[in-house]
N, C-alpha and C positions, 0 to 999 in steps of 0.2 A: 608430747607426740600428737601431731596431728590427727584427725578423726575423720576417715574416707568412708565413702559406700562404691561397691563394683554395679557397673549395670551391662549387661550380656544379654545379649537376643539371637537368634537364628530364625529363617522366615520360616521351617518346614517341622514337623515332628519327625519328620526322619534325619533331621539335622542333630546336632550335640553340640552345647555350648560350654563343655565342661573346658575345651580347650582352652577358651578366651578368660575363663576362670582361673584356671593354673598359670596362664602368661599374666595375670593380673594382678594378683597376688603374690607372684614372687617378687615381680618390680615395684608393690606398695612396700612392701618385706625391704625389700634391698634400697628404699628411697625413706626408710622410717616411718612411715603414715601406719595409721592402725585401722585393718578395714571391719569398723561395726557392724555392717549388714550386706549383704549382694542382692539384689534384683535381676530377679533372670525369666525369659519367655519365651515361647516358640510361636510366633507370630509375625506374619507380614509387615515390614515396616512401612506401608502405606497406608497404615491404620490410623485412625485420628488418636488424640491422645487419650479421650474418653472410651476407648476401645481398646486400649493396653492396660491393663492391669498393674502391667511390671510400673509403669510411669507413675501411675495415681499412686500406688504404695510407695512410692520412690520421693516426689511429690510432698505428699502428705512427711512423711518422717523427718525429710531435712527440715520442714517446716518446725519439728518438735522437739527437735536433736542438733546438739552441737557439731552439727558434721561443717568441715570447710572445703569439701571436693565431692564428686560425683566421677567416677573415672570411668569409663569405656576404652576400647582398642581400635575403635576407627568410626569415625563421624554417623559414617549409615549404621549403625547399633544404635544409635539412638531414635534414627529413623530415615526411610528414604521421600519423606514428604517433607520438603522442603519446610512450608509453612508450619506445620505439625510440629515439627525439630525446633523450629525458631521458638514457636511459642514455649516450649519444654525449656529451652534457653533462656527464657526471659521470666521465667517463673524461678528458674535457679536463679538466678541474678538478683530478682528483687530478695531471694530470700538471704543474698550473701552468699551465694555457695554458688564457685568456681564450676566447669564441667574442662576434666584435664582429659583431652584425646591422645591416648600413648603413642599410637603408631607416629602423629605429626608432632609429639611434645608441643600441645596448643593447649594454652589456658583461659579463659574468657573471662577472669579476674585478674588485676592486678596483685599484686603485694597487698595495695592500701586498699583493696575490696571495691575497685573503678572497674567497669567496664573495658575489658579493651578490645580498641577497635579493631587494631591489625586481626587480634585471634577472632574478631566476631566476622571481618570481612571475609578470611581464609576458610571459615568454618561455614558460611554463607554458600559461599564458591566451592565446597568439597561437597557442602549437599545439595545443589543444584546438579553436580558431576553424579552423584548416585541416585537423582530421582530420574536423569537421562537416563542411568542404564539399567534402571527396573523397565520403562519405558521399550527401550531398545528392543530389552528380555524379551518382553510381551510381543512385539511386532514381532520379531524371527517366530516366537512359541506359534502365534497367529499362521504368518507366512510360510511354516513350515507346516501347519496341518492344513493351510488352503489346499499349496503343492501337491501335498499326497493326493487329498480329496480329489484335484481335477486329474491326478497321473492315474490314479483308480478308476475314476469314468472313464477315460481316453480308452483305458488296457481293458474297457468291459468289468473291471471288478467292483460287485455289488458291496455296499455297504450297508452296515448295521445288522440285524439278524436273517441267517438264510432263509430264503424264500421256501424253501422245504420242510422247514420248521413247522411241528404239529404236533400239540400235545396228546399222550393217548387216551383212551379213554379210561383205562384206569386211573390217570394223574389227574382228569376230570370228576371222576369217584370221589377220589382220596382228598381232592381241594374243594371242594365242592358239596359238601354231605347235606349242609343244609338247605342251600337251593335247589339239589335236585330233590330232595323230599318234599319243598313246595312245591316244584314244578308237578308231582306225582297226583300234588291234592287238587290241583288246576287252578291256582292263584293266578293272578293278573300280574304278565313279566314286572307293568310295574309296581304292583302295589310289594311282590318279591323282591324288587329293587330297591324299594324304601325299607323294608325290611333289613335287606342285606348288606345294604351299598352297592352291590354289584350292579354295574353297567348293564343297562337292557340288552345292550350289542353284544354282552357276554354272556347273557343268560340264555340268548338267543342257541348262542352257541355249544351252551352245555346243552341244551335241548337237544339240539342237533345232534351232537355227537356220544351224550353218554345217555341221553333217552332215544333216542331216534325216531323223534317226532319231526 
């Protein structure tokens, strides 16, 4: 029986990758493969490889382990940076170990443990397609918060915090106990600054409003 590893990723923590886990496994089940280990992340696949975890432990094991596949459910899980993904590919390769993508049934080993090319061109060309449409992503997420921002100046609405916003002087009390006790013994805003960390422009302003100096 052959000897696989699953690799699954999701770009968000509010994502779940158990799905691509269960569709993974049933089809290594029903194809005979026995899967040794899963690697799984919730990370942005425009991360380099030194910045995924999942890859370096992934990586590292086929290196030590008779594994002859690395399987995913569609090319961008391994990553949407083109280059990233290649290199991840070519590190499987020298070590002997296929990377089979299910959705395309693509394998980038032969039989005889050769490169091949068709699955390396296709796989090339399906991650070029998914670093476009992280790309894309990002322009509308962009162009859709410009939109707002100038449809909000045009209609007069302020952004960020209302202009009527004032802390009271009790939430000045209560945040503050120990610069306004400096302030009481008549420290130097900044020598209470260095003290405190607090910004001279804020201390200014506990003065003001919870000493009323």
């Amino acid at each position: 029986m052959e000897q696989v590893v699953i690799l699954a990723r999701v770009s968000t923590d509010k994502q779940e990758y158990q799905r691509q886990l269960n569709e993974l496994n049933d089809y290594c089940n029903g194809v005979g493969w026995n899967v040794k280990a899963t690697f799984c992340n919730k990370i942005s696949g425009a991360k380099s490889i030194e910045e995924r975890t999942e890859i370096q432990e992934l990586l590292q094991y086929v290196k030590t382990h008779q594994i002859s596949r690395v399987v995913c459910l569609s090319i961008d899980r391994l990553g949407r940076n083109t280059l990233e993904a290649l290199r991840a590919i070519q590190c499987l390769n020298e070590n002997h170990v296929a990377l089979f993508v299910k959705n395309y049934n693509l394998e980038t080993l032969t039989p005889d443990g050769k490169v091949n090319p068709v699955a390396s061109l296709i796989c090339t060309i399906l991650l070029e397609i998914a670093s476009m449409e992280r790309l894309t992503i990002k322009e509308r997420m962009t162009s859709g918060r410009n939109q707002y921002i100038a449809r909000c100046r045009k209609e007069g609405v302020k952004m960020g915090r209302p202009s009527t916003y004032r802390k009271s002087v009790d939430t000045y009390k209560s945040q503050y106990t120990k610069e306004i006790s400096l302030l009481k013994k008549n420290l130097s805003l900044r020598n209470i600054s260095a003290i405190t960390g607090t910004s001279i422009n804020t201390l200014r302003r506990i003065k003001k409003v919870a000493i009323g100096a």
